[in-house]
C-alpha positions as CSV (number, residue, x, y, z in Angstrom):
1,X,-14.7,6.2,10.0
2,X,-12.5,8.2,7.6
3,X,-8.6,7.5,7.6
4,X,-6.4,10.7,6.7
5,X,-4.4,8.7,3.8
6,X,-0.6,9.4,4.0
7,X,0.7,10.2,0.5
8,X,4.0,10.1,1.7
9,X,3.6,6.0,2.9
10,X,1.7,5.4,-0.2
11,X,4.6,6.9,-2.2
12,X,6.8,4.6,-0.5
13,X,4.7,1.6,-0.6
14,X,4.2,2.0,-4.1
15,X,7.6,1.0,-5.2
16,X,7.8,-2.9,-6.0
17,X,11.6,-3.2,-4.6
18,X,10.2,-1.7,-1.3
19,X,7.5,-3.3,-1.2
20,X,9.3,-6.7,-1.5
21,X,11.5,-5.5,1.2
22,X,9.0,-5.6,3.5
23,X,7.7,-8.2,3.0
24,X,11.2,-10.3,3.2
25,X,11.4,-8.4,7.0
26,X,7.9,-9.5,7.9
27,X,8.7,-13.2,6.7
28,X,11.9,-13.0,9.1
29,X,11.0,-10.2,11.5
30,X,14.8,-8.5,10.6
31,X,17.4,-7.6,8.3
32,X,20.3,-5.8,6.9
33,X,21.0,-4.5,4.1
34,X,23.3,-7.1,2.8
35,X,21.1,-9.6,3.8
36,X,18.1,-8.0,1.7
37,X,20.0,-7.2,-1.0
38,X,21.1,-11.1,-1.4
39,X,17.5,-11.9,-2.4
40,X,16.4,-8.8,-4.3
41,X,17.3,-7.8,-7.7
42,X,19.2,-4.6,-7.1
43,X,22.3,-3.7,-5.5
44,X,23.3,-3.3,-1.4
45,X,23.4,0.6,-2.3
46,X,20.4,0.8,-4.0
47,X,18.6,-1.3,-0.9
48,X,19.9,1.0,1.7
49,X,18.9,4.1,-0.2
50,X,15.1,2.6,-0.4
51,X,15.8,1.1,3.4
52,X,16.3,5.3,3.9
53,X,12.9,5.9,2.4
54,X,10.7,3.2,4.4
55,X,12.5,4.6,7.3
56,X,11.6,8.1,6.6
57,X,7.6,7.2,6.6
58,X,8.2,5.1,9.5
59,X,7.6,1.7,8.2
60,X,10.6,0.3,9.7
61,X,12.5,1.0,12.5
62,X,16.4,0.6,12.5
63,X,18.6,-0.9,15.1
64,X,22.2,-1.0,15.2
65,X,23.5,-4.3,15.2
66,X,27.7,-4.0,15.3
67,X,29.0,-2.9,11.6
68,X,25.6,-3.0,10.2
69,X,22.2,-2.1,11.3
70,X,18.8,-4.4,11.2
71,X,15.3,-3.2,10.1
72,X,12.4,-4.4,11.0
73,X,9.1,-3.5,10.1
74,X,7.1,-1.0,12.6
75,X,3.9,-3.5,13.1
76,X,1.6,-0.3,14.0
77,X,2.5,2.0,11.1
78,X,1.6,-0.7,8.9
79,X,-1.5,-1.4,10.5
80,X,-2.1,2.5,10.1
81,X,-1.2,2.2,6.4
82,X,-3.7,-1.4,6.2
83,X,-6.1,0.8,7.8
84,X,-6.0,3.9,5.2
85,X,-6.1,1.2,2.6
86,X,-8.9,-0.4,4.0
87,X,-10.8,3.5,3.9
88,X,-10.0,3.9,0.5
89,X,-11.4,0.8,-0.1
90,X,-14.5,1.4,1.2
91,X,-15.1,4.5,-0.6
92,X,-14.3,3.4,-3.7
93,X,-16.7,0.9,-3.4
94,X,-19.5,3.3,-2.3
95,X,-18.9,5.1,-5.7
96,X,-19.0,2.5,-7.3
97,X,-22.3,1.1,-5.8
98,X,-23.7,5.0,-6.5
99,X,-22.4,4.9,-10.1
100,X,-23.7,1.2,-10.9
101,X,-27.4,3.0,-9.2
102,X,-27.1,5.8,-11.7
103,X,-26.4,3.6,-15.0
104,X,-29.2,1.0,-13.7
105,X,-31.1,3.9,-13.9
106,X,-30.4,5.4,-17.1
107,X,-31.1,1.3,-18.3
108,X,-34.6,1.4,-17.0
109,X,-35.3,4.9,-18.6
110,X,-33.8,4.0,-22.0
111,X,-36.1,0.6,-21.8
112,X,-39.4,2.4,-20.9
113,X,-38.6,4.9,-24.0
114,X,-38.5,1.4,-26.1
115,X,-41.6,0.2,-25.2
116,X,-44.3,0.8,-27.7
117,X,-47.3,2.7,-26.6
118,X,-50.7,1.6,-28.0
């Protein structure tokens, strides 16, 4: 099975503050901004700017909640984006299985070149 890999998730995944993020809403299922921004090292501004980002790629979902709103993570986009990840995976390895064939290879014909003849 080949996954279409989302470079747009990735690109959001691949900050550290946002990936943190989610993983503070999957340890408690919701949260605000302020809330998040009491346990990361940046500002409430600069948590609702990336909270705008993870939204975009539909990582999280937002719900009002009076003045402020929640986030929570969306449980199947990340099982899309564990999914892509787990594709990527599995090609690399095959590459690298096909590459450690090839250098095996090249061993076995540098040691028969070795060998003396009589």
């Amino acid at each position: 099975m080949s996954v279409t890999v989302d470079d747009d998730l990735w690109s959001a995944i691949g900050d550290p503050i946002r990936r943190r993020m989610v993983d503070l809403l999957l340890a408690d299922g919701a949260g605000t901004a302020t809330t998040l921004s009491r346990r990361l090292p940046v500002t409430r501004q600069a948590v609702s700017k990336h909270l705008v980002v993870l939204n975009r790629v539909g990582l999280i979902h937002v719900t009002p909640s009076g003045r402020e709103k929640r986030y929570q993570v969306d449980e199947a986009q990340l099982a899309r984006a564990v999914a892509q990840l787990a594709d990527v995976g599995s090609t690399w390895d095959a590459r690298l299985q096909r590459i450690k064939r090839i250098a095996e290879a090249i061993q076995r014909g540098q040691e028969k070149e070795t060998i003396p003849k009589n």
